[in-house]
Structure formats: C-alpha cells, structure tokens
Backbone bond lengths (Angstrom), bond angles and torsions (degrees), N, CA, C in turn:
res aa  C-N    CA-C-N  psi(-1)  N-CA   C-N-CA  omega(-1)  CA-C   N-CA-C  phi
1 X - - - 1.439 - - 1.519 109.36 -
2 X 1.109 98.97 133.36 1.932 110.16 174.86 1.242 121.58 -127.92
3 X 1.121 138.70 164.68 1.246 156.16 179.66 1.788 106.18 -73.00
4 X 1.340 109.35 -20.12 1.534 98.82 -172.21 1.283 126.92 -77.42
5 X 1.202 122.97 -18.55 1.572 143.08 140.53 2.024 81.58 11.52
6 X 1.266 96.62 143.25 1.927 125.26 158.24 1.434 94.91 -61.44
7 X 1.697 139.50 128.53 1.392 122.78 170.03 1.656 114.18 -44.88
8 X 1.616 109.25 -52.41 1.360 106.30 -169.83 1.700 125.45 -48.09
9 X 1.091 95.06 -35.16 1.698 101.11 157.92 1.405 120.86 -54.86
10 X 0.983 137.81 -12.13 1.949 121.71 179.99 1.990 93.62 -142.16
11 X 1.729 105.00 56.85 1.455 112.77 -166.75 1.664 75.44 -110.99
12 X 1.245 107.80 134.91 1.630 95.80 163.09 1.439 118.59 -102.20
13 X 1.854 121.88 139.56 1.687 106.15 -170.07 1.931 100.22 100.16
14 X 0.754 96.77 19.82 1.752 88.24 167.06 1.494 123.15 -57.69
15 X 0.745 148.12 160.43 1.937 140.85 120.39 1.017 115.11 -33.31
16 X 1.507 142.35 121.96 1.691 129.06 143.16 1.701 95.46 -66.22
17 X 1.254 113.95 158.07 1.089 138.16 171.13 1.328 104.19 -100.70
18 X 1.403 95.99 142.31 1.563 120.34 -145.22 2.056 91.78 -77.42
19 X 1.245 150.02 -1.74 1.404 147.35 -87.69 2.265 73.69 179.96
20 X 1.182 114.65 -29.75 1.241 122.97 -165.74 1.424 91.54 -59.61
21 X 1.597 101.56 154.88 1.865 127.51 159.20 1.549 105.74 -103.95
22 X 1.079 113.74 136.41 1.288 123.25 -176.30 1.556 115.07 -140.62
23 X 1.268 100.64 150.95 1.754 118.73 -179.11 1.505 103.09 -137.96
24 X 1.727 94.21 138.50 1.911 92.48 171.50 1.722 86.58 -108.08
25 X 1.591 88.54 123.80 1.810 97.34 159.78 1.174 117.84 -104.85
26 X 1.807 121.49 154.14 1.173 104.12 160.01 1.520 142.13 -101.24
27 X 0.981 162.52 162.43 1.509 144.34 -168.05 1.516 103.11 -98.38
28 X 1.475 122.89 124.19 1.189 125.03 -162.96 1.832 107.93 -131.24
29 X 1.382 104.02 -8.63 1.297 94.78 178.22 1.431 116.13 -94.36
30 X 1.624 126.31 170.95 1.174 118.97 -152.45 1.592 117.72 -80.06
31 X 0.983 99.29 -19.43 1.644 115.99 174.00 1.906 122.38 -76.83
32 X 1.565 95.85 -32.64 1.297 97.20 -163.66 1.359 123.33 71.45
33 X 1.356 116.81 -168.72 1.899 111.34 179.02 1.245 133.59 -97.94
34 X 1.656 88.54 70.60 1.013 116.79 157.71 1.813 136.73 -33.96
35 X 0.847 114.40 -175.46 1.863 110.57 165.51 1.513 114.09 -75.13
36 X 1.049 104.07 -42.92 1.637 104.76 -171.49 1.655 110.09 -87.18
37 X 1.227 116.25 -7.98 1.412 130.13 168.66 1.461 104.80 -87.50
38 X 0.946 113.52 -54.23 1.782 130.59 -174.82 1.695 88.74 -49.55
39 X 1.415 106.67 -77.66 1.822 92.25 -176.55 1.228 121.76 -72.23
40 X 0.896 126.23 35.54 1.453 120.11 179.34 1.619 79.71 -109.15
41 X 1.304 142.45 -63.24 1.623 166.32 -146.06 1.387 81.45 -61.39
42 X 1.625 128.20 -56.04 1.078 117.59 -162.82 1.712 112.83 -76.71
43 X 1.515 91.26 -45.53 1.758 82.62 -174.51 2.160 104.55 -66.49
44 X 0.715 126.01 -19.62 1.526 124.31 159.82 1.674 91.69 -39.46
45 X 1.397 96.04 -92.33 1.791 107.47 -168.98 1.806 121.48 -20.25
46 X 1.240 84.52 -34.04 1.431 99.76 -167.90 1.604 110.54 -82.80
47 X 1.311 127.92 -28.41 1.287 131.56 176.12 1.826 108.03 -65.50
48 X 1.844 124.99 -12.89 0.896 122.79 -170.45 1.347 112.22 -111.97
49 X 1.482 129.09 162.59 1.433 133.41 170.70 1.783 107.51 -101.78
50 X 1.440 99.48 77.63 1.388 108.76 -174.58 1.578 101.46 -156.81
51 X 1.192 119.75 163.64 1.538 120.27 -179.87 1.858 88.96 -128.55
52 X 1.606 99.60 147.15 1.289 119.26 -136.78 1.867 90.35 -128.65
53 X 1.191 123.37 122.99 1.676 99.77 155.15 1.506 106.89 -146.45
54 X 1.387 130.34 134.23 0.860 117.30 170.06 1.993 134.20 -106.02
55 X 1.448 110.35 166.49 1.454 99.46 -142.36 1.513 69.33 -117.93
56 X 1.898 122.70 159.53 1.478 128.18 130.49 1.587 93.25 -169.58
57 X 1.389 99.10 122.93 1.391 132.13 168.88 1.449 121.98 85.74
58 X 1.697 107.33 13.09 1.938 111.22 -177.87 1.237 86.36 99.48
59 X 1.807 132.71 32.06 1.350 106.98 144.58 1.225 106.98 -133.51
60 X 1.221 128.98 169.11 1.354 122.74 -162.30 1.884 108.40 -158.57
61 X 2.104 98.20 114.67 1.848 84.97 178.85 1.215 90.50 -126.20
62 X 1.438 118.41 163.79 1.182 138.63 155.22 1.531 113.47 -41.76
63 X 1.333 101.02 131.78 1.666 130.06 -178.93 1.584 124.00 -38.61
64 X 1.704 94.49 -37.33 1.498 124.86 -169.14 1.803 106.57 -93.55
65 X 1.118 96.67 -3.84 1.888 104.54 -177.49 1.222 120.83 -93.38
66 X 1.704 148.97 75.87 1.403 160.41 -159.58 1.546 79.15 -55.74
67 X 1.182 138.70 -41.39 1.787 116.49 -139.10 1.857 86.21 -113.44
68 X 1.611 116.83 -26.42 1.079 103.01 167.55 1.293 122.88 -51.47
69 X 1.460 108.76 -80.28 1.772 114.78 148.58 1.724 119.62 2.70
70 X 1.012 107.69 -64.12 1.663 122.99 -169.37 1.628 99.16 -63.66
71 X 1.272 105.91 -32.45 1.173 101.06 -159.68 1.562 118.62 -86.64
72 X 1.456 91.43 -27.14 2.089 100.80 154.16 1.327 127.65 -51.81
73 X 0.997 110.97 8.41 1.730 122.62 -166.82 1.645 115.26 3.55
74 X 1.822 108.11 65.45 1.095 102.25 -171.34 1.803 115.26 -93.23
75 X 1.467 101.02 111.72 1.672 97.45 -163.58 2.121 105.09 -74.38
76 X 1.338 86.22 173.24 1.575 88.66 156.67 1.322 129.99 -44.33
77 X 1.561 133.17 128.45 1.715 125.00 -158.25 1.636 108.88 89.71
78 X 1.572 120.54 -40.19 1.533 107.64 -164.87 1.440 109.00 -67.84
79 X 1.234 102.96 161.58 1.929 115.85 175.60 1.594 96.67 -123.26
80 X 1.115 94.31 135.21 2.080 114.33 165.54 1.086 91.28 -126.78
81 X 1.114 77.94 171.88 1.831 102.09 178.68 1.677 89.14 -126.83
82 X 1.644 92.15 144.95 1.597 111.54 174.33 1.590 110.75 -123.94
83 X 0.898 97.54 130.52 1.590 117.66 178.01 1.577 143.49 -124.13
84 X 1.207 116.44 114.18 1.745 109.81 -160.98 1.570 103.99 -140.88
85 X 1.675 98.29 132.51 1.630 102.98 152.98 1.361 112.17 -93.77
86 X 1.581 93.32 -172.56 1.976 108.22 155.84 1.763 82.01 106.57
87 X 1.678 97.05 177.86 1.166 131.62 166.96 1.752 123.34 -22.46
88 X 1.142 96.77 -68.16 1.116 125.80 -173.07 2.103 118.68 -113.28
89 X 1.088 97.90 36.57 1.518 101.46 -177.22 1.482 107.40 -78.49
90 X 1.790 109.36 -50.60 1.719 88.12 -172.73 1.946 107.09 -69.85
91 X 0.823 100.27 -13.48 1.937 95.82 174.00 1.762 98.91 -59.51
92 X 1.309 114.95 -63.88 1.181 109.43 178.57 1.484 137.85 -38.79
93 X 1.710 101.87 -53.60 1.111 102.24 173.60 1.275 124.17 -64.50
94 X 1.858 115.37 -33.35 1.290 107.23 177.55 1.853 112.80 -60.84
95 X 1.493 111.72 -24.29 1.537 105.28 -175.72 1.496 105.63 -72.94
96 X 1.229 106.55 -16.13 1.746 108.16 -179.15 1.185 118.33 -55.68
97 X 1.718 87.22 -55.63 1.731 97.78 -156.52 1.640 90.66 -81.19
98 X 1.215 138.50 -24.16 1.679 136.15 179.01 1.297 99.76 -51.06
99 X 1.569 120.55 -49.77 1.855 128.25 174.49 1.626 98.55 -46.26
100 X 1.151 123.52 -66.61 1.207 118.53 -129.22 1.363 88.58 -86.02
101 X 1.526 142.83 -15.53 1.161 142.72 -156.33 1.514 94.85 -90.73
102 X 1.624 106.85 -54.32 1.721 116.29 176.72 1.655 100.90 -45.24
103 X 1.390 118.50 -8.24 1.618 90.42 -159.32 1.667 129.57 70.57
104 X 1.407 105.16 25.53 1.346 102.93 -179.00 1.550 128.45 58.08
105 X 1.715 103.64 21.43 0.858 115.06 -179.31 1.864 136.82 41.98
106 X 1.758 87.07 31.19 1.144 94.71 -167.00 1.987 112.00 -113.85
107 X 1.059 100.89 0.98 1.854 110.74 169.00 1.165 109.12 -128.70
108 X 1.268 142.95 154.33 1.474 172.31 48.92 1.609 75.03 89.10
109 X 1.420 103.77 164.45 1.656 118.26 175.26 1.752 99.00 -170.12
C-alpha cells in the first residue's frame, strides 16, 4: 500500500453514482474487516480500472481506503453493499465478492 493512490480514492463519504453496479455481501470470516482483510479488499480493487466504494449502515468509503474500510466496523454476520463503476467494474465486483466469499482467504475451507 502507498500513498500514490488519486486523493479522491481514500476520501471517506463519497456519492456512489446513481449509474453504479452493486452487490450486498456478507462478511463471514471470523475477524471481519479487519486490517489484513481491509488490505487485501484494497489490493483486489486496485488490480481493476473501476472506482470502488463501499456502503454499511448510511456510511459509505472508498474501495481504495484500508482505514476507510476499518472504519465500517463490519463484524462477522454484517452485510455492505459494494459498488463499482468504470471499465472494468463488474470484473471487480465479481473479484470482490470471490474475496469476501473465500473469507479473505484467511481460514481453512
């Protein structure tokens, strides 16, 4: 993770644009979104040409934000909703929701 990110990408509180694809996932691993979940979410995001934000409970950060992310405190059980334009958004989202289904690839399966 770097600082070189576009600022508007790690802004927390964006707009989705109304034009957005969206998925409600649920968070299933034992930690939730955590730090090491949080960047994993981001470096996903980042492999795509799409802008990313995610929503749970009327708040909403950019895709590309580890501390935004963190800051949803979405535990084990919660649902967000994920949302992406651009080029390549439904690729993204499908790599999203593949993360979030693996569990962040962080337990046994």
């Amino acid at each position: 993770m770097s600082d070189e990110d576009a600022p508007q990408d790690n802004i927390a509180g964006p707009a989705v644009p109304a034009d957005a694809m969206s998925r409600e996932l649920l968070i299933t691993n034992k930690r939730g979104l955590h730090a090491r979940a949080s960047a994993k979410f981001v470096q996903m995001v980042e492999k795509f040409q799409a802008e990313v934000w995610v929503t749970r409970g009327g708040e909403t950060v950019g895709g590309r934000s580890i501390m935004g992310l963190m800051m949803l405190a979405a535990a084990p059980g919660t649902k967000i909703l994920v949302s992406a334009t651009g080029p390549e958004a439904e690729a993204a989202l499908q790599a999203i929701t593949d993360l979030v289904n693996d569990k962040f690839h962080e337990e046994g399966v």
